[in-house]
mmCIF file of the N, C-alpha and C atoms, coordinates in Angstrom:
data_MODEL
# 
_entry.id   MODEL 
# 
loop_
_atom_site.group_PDB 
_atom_site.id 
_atom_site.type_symbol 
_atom_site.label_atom_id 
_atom_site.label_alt_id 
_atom_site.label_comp_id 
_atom_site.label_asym_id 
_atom_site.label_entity_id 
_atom_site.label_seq_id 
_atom_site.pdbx_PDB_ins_code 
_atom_site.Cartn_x 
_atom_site.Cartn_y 
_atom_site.Cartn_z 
_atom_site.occupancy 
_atom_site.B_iso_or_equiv 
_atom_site.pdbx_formal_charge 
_atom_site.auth_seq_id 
_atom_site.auth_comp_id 
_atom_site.auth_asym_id 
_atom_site.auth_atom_id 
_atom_site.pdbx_PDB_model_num 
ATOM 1   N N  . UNK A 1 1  ? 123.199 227.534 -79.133 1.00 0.00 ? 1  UNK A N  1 
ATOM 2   C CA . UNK A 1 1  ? 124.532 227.165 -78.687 1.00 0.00 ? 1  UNK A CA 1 
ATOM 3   C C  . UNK A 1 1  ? 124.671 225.646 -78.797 1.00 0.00 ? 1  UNK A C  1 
ATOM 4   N N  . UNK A 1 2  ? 125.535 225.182 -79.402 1.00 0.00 ? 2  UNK A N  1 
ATOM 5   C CA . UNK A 1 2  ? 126.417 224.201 -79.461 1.00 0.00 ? 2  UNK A CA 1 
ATOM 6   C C  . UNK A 1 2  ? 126.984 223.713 -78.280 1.00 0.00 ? 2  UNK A C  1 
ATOM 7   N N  . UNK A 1 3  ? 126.373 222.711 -77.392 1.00 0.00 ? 3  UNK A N  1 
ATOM 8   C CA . UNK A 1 3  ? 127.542 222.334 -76.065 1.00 0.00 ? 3  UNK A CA 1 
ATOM 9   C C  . UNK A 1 3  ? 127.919 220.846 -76.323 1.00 0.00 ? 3  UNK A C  1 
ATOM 10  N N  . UNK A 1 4  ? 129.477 220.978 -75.950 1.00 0.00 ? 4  UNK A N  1 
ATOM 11  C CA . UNK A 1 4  ? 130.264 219.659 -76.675 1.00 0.00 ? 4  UNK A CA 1 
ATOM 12  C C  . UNK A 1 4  ? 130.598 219.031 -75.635 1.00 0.00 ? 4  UNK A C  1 
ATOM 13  N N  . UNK A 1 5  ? 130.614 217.682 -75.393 1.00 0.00 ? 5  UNK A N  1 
ATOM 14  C CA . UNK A 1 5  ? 131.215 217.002 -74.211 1.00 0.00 ? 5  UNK A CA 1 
ATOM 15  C C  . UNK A 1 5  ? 132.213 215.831 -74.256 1.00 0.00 ? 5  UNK A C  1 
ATOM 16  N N  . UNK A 1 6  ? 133.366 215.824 -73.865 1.00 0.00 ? 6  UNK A N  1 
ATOM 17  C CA . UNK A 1 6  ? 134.128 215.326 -74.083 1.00 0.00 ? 6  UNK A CA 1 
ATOM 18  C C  . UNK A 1 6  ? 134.683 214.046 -73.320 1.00 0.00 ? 6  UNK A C  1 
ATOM 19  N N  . UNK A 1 7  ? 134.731 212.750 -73.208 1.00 0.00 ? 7  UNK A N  1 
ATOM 20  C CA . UNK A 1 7  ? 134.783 211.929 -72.665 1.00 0.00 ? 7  UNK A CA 1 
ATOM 21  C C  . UNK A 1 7  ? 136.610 211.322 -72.738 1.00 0.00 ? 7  UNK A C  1 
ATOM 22  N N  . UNK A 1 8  ? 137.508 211.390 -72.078 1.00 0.00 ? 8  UNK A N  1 
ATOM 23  C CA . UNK A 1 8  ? 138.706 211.398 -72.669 1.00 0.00 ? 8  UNK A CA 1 
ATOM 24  C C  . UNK A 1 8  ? 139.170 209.757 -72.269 1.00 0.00 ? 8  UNK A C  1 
ATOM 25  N N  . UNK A 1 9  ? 138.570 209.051 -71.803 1.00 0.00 ? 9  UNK A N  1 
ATOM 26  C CA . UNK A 1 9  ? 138.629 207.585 -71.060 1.00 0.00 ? 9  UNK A CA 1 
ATOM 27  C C  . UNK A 1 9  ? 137.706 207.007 -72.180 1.00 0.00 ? 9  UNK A C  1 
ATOM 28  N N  . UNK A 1 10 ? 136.568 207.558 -72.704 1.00 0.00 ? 10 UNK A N  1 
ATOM 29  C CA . UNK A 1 10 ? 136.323 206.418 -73.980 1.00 0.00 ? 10 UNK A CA 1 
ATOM 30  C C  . UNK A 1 10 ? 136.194 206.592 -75.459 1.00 0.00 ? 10 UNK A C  1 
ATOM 31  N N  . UNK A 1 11 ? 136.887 207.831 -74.988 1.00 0.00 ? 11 UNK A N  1 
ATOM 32  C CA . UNK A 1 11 ? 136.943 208.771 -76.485 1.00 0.00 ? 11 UNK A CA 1 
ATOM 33  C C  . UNK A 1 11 ? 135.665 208.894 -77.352 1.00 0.00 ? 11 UNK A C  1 
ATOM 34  N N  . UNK A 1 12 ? 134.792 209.285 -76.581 1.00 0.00 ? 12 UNK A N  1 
ATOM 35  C CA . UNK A 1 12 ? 133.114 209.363 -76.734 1.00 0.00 ? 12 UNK A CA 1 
ATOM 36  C C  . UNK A 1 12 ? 133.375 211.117 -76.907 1.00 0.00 ? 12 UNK A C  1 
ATOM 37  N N  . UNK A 1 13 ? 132.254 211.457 -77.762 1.00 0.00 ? 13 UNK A N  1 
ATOM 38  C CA . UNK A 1 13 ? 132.471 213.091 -77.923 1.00 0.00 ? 13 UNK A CA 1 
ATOM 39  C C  . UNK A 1 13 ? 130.795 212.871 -78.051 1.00 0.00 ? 13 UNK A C  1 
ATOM 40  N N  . UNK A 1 14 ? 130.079 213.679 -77.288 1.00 0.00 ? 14 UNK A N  1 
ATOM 41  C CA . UNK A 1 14 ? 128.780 214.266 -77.233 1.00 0.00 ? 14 UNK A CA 1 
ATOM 42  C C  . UNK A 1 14 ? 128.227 215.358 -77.874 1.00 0.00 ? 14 UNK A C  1 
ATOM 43  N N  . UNK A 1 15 ? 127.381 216.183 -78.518 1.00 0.00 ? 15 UNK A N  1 
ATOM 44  C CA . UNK A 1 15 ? 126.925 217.164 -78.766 1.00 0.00 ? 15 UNK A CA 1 
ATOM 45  C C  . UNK A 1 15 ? 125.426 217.523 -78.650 1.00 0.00 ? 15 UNK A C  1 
ATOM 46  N N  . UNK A 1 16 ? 125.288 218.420 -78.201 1.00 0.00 ? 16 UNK A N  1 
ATOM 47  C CA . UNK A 1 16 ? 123.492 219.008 -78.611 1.00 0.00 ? 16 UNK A CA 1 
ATOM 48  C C  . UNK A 1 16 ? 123.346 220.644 -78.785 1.00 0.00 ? 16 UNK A C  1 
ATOM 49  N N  . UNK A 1 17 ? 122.267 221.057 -79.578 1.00 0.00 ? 17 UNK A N  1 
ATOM 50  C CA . UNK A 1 17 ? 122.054 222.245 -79.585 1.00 0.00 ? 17 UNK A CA 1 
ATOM 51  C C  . UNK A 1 17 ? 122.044 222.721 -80.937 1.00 0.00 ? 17 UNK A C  1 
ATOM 52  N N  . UNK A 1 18 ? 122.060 223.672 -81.326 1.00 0.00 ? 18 UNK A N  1 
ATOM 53  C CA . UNK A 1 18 ? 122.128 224.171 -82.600 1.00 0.00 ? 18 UNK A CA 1 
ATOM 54  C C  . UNK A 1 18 ? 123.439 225.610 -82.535 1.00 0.00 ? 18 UNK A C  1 
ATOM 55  N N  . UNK A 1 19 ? 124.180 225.968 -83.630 1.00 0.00 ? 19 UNK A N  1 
ATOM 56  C CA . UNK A 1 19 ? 124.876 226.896 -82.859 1.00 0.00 ? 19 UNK A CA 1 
ATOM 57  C C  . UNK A 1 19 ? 124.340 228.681 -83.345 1.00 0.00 ? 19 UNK A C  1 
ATOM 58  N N  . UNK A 1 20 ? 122.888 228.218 -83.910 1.00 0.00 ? 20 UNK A N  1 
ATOM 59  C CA . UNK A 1 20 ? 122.688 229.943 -84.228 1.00 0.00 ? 20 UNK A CA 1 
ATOM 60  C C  . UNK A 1 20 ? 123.163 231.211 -84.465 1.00 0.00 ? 20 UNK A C  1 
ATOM 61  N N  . UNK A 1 21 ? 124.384 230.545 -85.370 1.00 0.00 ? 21 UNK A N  1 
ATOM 62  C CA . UNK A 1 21 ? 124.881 231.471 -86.218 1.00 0.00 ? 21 UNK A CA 1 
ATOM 63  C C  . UNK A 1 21 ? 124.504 232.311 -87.262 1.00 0.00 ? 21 UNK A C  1 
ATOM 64  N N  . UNK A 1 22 ? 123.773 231.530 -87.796 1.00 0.00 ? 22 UNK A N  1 
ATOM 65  C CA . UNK A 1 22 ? 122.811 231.858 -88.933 1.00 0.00 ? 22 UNK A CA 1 
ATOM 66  C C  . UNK A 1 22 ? 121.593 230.957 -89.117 1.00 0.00 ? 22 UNK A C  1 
ATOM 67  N N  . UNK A 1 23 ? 120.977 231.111 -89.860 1.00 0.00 ? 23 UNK A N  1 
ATOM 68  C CA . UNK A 1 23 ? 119.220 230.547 -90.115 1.00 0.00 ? 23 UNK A CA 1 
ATOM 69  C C  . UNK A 1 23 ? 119.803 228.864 -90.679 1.00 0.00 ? 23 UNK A C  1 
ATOM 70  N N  . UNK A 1 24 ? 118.544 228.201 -90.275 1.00 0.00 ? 24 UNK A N  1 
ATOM 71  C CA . UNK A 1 24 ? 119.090 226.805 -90.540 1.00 0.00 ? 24 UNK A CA 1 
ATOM 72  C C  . UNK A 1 24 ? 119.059 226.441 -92.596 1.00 0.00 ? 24 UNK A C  1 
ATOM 73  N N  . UNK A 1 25 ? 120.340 225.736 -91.981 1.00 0.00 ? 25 UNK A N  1 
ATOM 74  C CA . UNK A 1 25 ? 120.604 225.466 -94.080 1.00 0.00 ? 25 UNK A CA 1 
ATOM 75  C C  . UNK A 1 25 ? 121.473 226.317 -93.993 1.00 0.00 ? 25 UNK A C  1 
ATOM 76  N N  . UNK A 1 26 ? 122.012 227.887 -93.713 1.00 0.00 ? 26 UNK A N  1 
ATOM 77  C CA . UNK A 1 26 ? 123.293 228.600 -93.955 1.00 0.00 ? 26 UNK A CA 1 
ATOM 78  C C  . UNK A 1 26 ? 124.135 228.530 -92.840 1.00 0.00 ? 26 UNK A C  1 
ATOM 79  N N  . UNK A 1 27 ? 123.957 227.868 -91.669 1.00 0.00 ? 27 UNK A N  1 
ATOM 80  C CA . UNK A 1 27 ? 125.036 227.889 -90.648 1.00 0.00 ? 27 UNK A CA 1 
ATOM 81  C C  . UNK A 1 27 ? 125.807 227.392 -90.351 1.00 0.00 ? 27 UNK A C  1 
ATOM 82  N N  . UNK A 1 28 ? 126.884 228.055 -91.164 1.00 0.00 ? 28 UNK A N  1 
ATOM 83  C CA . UNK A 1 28 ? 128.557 227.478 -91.382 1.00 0.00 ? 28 UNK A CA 1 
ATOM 84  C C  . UNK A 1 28 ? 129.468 226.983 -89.922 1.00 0.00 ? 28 UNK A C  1 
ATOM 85  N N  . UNK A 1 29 ? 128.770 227.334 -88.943 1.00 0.00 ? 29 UNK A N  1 
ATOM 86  C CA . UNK A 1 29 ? 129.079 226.994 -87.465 1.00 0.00 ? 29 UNK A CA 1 
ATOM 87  C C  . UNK A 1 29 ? 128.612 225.494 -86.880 1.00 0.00 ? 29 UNK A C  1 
ATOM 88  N N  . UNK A 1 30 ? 127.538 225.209 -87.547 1.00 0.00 ? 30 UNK A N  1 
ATOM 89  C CA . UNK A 1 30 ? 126.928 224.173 -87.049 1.00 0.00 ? 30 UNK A CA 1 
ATOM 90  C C  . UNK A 1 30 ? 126.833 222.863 -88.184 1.00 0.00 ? 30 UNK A C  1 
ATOM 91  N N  . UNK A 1 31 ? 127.438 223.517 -89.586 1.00 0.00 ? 31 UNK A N  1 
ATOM 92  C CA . UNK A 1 31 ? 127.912 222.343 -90.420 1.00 0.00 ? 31 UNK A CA 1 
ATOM 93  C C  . UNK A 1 31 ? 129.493 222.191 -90.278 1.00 0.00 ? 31 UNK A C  1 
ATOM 94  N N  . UNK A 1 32 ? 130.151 222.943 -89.713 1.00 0.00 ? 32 UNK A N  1 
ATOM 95  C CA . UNK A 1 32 ? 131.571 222.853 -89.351 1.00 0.00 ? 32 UNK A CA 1 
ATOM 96  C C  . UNK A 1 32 ? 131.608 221.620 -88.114 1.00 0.00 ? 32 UNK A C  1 
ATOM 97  N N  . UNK A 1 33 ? 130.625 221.911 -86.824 1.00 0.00 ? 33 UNK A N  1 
ATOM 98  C CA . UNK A 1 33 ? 130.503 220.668 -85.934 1.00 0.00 ? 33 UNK A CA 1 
ATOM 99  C C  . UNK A 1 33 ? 129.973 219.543 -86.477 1.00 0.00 ? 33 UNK A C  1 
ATOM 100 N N  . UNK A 1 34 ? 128.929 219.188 -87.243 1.00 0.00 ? 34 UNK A N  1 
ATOM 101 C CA . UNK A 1 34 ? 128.138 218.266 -87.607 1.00 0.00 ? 34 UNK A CA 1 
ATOM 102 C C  . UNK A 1 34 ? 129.189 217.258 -88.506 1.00 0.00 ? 34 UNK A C  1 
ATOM 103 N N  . UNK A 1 35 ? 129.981 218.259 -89.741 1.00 0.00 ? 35 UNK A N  1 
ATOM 104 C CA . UNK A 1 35 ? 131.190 217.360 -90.414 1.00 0.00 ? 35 UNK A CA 1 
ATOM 105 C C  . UNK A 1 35 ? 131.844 216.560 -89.215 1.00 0.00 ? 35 UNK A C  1 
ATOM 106 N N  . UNK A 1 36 ? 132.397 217.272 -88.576 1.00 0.00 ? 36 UNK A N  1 
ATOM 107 C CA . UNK A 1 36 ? 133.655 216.899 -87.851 1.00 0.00 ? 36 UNK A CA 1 
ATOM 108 C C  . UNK A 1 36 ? 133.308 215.736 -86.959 1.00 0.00 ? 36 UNK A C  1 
ATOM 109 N N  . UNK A 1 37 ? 132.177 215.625 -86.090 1.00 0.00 ? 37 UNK A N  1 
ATOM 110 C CA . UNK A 1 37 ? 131.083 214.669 -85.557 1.00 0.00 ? 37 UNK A CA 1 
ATOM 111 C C  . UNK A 1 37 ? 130.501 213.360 -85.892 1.00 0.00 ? 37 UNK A C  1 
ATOM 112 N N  . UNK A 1 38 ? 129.970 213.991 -87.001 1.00 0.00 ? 38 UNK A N  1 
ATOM 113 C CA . UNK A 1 38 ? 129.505 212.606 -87.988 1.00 0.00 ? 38 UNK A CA 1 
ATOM 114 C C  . UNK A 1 38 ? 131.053 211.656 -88.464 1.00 0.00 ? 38 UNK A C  1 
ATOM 115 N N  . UNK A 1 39 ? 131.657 212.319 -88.927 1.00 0.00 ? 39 UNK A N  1 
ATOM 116 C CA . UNK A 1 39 ? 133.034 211.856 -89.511 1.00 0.00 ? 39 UNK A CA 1 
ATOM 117 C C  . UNK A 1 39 ? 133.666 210.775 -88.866 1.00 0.00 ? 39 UNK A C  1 
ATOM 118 N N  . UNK A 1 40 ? 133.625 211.456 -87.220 1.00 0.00 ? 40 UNK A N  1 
ATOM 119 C CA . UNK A 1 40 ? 134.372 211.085 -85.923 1.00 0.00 ? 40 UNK A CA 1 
ATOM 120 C C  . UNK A 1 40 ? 133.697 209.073 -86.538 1.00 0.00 ? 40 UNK A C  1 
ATOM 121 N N  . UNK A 1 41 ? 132.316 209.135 -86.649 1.00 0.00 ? 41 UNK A N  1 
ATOM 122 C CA . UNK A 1 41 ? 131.872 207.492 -86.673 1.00 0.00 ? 41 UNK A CA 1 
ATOM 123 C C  . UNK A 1 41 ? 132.524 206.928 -86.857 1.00 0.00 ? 41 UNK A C  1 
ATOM 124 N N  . UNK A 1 42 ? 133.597 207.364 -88.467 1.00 0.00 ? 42 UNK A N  1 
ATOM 125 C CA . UNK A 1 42 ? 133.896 206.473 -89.195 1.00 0.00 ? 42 UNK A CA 1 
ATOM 126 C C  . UNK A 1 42 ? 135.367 205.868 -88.237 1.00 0.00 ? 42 UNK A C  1 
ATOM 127 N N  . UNK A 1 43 ? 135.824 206.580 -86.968 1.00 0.00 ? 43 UNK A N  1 
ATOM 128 C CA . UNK A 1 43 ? 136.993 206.513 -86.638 1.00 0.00 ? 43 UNK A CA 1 
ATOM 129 C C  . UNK A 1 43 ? 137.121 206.310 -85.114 1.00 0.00 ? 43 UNK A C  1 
ATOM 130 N N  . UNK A 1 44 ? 135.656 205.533 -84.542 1.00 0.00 ? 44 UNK A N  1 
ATOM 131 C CA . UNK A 1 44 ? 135.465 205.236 -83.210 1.00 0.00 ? 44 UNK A CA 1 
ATOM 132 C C  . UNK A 1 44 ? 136.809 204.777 -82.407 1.00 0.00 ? 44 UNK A C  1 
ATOM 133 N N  . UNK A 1 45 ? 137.277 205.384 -81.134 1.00 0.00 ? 45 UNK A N  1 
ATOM 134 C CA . UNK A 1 45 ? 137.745 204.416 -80.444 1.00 0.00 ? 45 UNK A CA 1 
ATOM 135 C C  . UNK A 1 45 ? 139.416 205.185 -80.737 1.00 0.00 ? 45 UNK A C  1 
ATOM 136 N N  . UNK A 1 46 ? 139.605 205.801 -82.072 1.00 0.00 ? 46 UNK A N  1 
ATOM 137 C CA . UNK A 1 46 ? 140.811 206.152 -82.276 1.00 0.00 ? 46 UNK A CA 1 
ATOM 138 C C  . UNK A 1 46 ? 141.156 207.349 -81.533 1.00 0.00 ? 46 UNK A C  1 
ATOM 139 N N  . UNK A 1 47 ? 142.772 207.221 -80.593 1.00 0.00 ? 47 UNK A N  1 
ATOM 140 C CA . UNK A 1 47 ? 142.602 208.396 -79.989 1.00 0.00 ? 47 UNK A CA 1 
ATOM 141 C C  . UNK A 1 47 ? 143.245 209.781 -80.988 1.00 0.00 ? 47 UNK A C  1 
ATOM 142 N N  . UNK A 1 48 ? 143.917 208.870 -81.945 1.00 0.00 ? 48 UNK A N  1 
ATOM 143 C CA . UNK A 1 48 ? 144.865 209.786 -82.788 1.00 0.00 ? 48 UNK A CA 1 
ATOM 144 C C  . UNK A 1 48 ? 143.736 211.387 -83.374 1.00 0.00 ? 48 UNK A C  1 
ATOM 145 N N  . UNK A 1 49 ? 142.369 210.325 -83.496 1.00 0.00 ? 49 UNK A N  1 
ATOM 146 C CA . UNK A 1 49 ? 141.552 211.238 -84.532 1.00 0.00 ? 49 UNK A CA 1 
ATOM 147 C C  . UNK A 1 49 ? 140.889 211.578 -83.258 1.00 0.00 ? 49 UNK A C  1 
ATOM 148 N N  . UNK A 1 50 ? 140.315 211.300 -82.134 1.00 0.00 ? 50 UNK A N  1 
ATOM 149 C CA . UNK A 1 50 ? 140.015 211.821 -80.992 1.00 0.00 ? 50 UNK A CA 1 
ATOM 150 C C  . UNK A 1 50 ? 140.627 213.228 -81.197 1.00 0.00 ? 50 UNK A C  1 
ATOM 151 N N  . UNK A 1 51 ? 142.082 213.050 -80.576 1.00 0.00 ? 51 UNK A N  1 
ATOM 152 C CA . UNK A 1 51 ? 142.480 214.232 -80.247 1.00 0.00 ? 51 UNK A CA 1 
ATOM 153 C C  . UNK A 1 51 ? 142.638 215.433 -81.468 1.00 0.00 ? 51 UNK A C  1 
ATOM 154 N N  . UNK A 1 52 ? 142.292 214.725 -82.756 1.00 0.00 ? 52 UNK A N  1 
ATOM 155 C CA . UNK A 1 52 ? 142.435 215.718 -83.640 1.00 0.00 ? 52 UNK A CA 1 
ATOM 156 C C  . UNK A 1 52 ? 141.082 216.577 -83.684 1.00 0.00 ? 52 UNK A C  1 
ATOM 157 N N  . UNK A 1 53 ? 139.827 215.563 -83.676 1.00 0.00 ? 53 UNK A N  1 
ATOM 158 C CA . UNK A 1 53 ? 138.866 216.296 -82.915 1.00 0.00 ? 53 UNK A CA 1 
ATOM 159 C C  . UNK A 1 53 ? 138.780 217.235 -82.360 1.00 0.00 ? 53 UNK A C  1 
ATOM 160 N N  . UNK A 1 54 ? 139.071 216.807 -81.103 1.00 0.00 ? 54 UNK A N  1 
ATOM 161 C CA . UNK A 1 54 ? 139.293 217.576 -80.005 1.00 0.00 ? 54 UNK A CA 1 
ATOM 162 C C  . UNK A 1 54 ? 139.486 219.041 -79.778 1.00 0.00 ? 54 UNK A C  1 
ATOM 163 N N  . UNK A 1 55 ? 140.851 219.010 -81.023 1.00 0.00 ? 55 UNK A N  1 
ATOM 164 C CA . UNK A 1 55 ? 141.681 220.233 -81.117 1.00 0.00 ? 55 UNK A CA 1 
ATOM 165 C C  . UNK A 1 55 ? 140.850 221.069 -81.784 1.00 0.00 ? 55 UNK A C  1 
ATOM 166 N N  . UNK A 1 56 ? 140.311 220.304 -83.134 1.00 0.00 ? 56 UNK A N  1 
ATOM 167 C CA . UNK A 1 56 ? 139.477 221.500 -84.320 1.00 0.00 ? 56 UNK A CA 1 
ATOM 168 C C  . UNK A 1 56 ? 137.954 221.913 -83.390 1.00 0.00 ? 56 UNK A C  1 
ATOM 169 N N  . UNK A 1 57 ? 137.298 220.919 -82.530 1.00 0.00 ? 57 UNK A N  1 
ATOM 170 C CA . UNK A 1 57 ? 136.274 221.688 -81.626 1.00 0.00 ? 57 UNK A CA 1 
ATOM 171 C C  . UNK A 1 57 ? 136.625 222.964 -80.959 1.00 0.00 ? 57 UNK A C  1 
ATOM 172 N N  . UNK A 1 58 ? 137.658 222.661 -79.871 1.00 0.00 ? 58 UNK A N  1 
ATOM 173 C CA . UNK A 1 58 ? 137.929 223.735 -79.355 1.00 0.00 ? 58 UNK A CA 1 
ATOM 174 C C  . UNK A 1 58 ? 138.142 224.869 -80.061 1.00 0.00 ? 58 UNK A C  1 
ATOM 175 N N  . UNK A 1 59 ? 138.886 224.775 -81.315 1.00 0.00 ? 59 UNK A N  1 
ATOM 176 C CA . UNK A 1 59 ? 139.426 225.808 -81.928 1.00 0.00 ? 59 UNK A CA 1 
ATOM 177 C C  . UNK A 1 59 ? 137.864 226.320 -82.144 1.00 0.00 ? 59 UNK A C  1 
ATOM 178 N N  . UNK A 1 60 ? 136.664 226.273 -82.523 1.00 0.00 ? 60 UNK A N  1 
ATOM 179 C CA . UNK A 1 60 ? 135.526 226.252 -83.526 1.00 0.00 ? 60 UNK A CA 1 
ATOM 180 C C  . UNK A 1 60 ? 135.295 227.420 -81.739 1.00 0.00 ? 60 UNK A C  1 
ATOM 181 N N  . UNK A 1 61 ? 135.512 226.562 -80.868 1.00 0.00 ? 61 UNK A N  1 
ATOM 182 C CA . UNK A 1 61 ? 134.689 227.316 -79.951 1.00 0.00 ? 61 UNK A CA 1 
ATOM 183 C C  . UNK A 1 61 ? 135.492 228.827 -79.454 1.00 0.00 ? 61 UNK A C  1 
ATOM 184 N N  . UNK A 1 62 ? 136.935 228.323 -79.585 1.00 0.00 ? 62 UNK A N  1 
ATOM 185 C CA . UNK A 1 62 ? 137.426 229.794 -79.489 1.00 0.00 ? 62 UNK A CA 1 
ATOM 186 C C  . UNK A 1 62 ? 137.280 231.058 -80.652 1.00 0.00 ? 62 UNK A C  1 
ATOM 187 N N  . UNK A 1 63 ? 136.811 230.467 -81.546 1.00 0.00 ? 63 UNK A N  1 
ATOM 188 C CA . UNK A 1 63 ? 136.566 231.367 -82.874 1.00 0.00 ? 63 UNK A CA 1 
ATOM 189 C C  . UNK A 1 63 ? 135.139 232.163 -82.687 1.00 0.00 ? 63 UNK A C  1 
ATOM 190 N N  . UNK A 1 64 ? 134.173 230.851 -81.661 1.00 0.00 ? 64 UNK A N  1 
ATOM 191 C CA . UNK A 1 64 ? 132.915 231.151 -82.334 1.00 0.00 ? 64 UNK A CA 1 
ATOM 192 C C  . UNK A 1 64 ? 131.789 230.804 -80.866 1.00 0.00 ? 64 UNK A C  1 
ATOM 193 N N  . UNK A 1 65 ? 133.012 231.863 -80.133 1.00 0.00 ? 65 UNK A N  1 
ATOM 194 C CA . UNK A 1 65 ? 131.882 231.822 -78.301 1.00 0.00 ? 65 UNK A CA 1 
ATOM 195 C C  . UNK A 1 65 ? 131.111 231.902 -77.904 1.00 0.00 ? 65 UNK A C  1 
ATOM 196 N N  . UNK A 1 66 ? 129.889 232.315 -78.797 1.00 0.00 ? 66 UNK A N  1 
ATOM 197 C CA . UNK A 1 66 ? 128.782 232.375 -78.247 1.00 0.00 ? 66 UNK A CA 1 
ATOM 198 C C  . UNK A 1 66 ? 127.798 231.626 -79.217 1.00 0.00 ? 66 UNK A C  1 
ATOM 199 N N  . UNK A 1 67 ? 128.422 230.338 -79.989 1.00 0.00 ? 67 UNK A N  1 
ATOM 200 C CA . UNK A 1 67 ? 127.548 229.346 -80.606 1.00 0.00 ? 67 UNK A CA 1 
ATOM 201 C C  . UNK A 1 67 ? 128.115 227.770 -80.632 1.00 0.00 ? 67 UNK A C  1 
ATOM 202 N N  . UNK A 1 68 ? 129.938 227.933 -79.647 1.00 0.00 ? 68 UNK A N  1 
ATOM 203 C CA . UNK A 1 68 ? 129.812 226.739 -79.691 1.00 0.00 ? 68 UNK A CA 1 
ATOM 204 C C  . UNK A 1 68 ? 130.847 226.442 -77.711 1.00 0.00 ? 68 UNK A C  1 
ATOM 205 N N  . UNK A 1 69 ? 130.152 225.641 -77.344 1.00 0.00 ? 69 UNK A N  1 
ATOM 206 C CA . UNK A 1 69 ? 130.739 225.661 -76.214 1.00 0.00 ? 69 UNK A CA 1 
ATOM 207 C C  . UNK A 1 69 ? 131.385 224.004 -75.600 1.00 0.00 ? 69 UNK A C  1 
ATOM 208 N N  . UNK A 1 70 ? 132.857 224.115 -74.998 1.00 0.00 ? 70 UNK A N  1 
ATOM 209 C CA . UNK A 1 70 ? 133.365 222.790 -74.758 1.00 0.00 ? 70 UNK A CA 1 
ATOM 210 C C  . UNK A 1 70 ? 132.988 222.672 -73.009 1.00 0.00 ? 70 UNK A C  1 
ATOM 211 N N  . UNK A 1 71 ? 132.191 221.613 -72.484 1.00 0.00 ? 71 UNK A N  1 
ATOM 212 C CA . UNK A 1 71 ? 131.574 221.390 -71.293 1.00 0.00 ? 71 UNK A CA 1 
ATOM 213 C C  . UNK A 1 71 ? 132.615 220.855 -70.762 1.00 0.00 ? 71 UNK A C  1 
ATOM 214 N N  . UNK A 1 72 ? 133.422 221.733 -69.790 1.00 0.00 ? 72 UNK A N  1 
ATOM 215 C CA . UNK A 1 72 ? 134.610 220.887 -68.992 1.00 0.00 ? 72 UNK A CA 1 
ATOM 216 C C  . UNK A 1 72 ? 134.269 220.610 -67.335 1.00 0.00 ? 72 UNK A C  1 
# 
């Protein structure tokens, strides 16, 4: 499982875990977070891409409940 943490005061986004969807190298669950994550670097601090974040995590976790989870 994937648990995501969301910081909305410094627009810090956390992650750990793996989301064991599939065997490592095919898990389209956990290269779907890792893009979106890594990416986030290039766009520190922005809330625009924050919240776009934000939105495509959650969505990942409502798709995919028992490998990716938002820590509220």
């Amino acid at each position: 499982m994937i648990s995501i943490l969301f910081d909305d005061e410094s627009l810090e986004i956390k992650a750990k875990g793996h989301a064991n969807y599939s065997i490592k190298g095919y898990d389209i669950v956990c290269a779907g977070v890792s893009s979106l994550i890594e990416n986030y670097k290039l766009y520190e601090k922005n809330k625009d891409v924050y919240d776009f974040l934000k939105f495509s995590l959650c969505n990942l976790e409502e798709s995919y409940p028992n490998n990716v989870e938002i820590i509220r």
